[in-house]
Each structure stands twice: as C-alpha cells, then as structure tokens.
C-alpha positions, 0 to 999 in steps of 0.5 A: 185827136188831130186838128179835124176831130178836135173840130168836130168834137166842138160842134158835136157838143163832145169832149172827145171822138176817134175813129168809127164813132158816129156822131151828130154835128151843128155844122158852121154853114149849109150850102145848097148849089148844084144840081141836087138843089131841086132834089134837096128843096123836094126832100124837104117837102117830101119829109114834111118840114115847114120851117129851117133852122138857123136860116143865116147859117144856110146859103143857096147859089143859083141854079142852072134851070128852075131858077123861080123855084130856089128863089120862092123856096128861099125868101119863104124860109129867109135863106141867103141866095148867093151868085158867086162861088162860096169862098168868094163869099166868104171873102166878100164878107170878111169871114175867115174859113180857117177851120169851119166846117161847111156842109154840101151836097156837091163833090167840088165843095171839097175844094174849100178844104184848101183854104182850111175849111172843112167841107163835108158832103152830105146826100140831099135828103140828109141836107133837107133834115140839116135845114130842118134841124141843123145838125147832120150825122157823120162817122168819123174817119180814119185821119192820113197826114201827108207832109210835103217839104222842100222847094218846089222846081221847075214847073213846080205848083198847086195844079202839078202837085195835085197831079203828082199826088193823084198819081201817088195815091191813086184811090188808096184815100177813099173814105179817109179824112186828109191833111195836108201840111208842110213847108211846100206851103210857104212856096204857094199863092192864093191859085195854086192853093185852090188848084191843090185842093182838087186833090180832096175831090178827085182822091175820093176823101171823106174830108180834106183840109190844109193844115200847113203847121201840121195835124195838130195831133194823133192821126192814123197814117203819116206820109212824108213827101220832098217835093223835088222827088215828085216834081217834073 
C-alpha cells in the first residue's frame, strides 16, 4: 500500500485495501460549498434523515443566492458556516492538512491535494447520506506516481508546471489517484503549490495529492519527469 491507501485503510477501519476494492470511509472533515449545497441540503430532506452525525466534522461556505436556507439548515443541525476558503480555515485554526481526507462535492476541492490533504469528490446525494452517517463509499483507485526532479529555469513555477503536465498527460489520469513528489518541491512557495495543485482538477483524477518524499509504497505506475525537459 502507498501513502494514499494506507490512509484509507485507517479511516476504513482496515488492515489493508488495493485496487478495485470498495470499501466505506469516515472521512476527516465533510465540506459542503458550491452550488450543489441546495441540492445536498434537498437530498437530505428527500432521504428523510433529521439529524447529522459528528456536526464538528462538517463545514459549510456561503452560497451565492439562497443564503437564508444554508444558515437555518445549519444552526438546526450545529453545523459550521464558514466564509473563506477551506485551507484558509484550516490555517486560521492551526489545523495541518498533510494527510487528511476531506470530502466535497465541488471539483475545485481537489486543490487542497496540493497542500497534502486528500480530497475526494462525492455526488450530493452521497453527501447528504455522509451528513447522516459519516462515512461514504468509494472504490479504490489504480495509484500513478510522478516524480519530478531537477531545478526549475527560467520562467520555471507552480502555474507553468501545471501546464506542462496537463500538456503531458492530457486525459490519460482520468479515474487514477495521483502523487506527486520530487525534488522540484524544494523549489516551490506556498502560491506555486496551489497553482500546481489544479493539476488534480483539471487532469480528471480521482484523488490527488503531494507527497514530496515519494508514494511511500507500491503504486501501479511510476513516471519520472526533469523539470529542465518540460520547462519554457
């Protein structure tokens, strides 16, 4: 097991998992943002629960329209309502998100893989039953690890190397889960991080995180990129 199923293993209450296996998770935190969030609150409704398990686990943001809905649904259930962006949260209340595992129903959540987390998207109807019972189902991916080394150059950072690797893998990552390591991490601040970690979202992957020590263990594909070959 690599670094991202050892993880899920853990929260699966299981010794061990590998690919293909389904299994059911207790998630580290559930965040509802988006515009989905009417349809996750209606899921609720619709599947007749009444009450949330472990509210202190689950965040809400703000909406855009419907505002007054987000707020009664959540100080009835004692959820938190939030109005900033997940990892400024996070940071806000000193809490580290190397390796948790936060699940979403928005893309854009995969971003936080980038800080180390492990986000996970999951449909609003499978959200509203997490609420209910903490824990959602997931199979688990086929892992790819790529290793990117060397100095960055010229105009060499997190938004260019995100380019370069869409450009490299196009859709060949859709459905796998992705770790990305390497030296080239030495060489990046806390933006070029986030700007890198859009990789996860726009690639299509199932999960994505940074690992900059490596996988930690057996994945099923290894790629191994210099950053001075991909580099404008």
């Amino acid at each position: 097991m690599n670094i991202f199923e050892k993880r899920l293993a853990e929260l699966a209450n299981l010794p061990s998992v590998t690919p293909g296996d389904q299994i059911n998770v207790i998630p580290d935190f559930l965040f509802v943002s988006g515009q989905n969030y009417l349809n996750v609150i209606k899921g609720f409704i619709r599947q007749g629960y009444k009450n949330v398990k472990n509210p202190a686990k689950i965040l809400f943001s703000y909406g855009d329209a419907e505002d007054e809905v987000i707020r009664k649904f959540c100080l009835g259930k004692g959820i938190r309502l939030i109005d900033c962006d997940l990892a400024q949260y996070f940071r806000s209340e000193n809490i580290p998100l190397n390796g948790m595992l936060i699940a979403g129903i928005d893309e854009d959540i995969k971003c936080l893989g980038g800080r180390g987390a492990i986000p996970i998207v999951i449909s609003p109807d499978s959200m509203a039953a997490c609420l209910a019972s903490g824990s959602f189902s997931m199979f688990i991916p086929e892992t790819t690890y790529i290793e990117i080394n060397g100095a960055l150059t010229g105009k060499g950072n997190g938004k260019m190397l995100c380019t370069h690797l869409l450009d490299i893998f196009e859709d060949s990552l859709i459905g796998n889960a992705v770790i990305i390591g390497g030296t080239v991490f030495e060489q990046l601040n806390d933006k070029d991080l986030k700007d890198l970690s859009y990789f996860f979202q726009l690639s299509g992957t199932a999960a994505g995180m940074c690992s900059p020590d490596g996988p930690f263990g057996q994945v099923e594909g290894v790629i191994k990129i210099k950053s001075e070959t991909i580099m404008i």
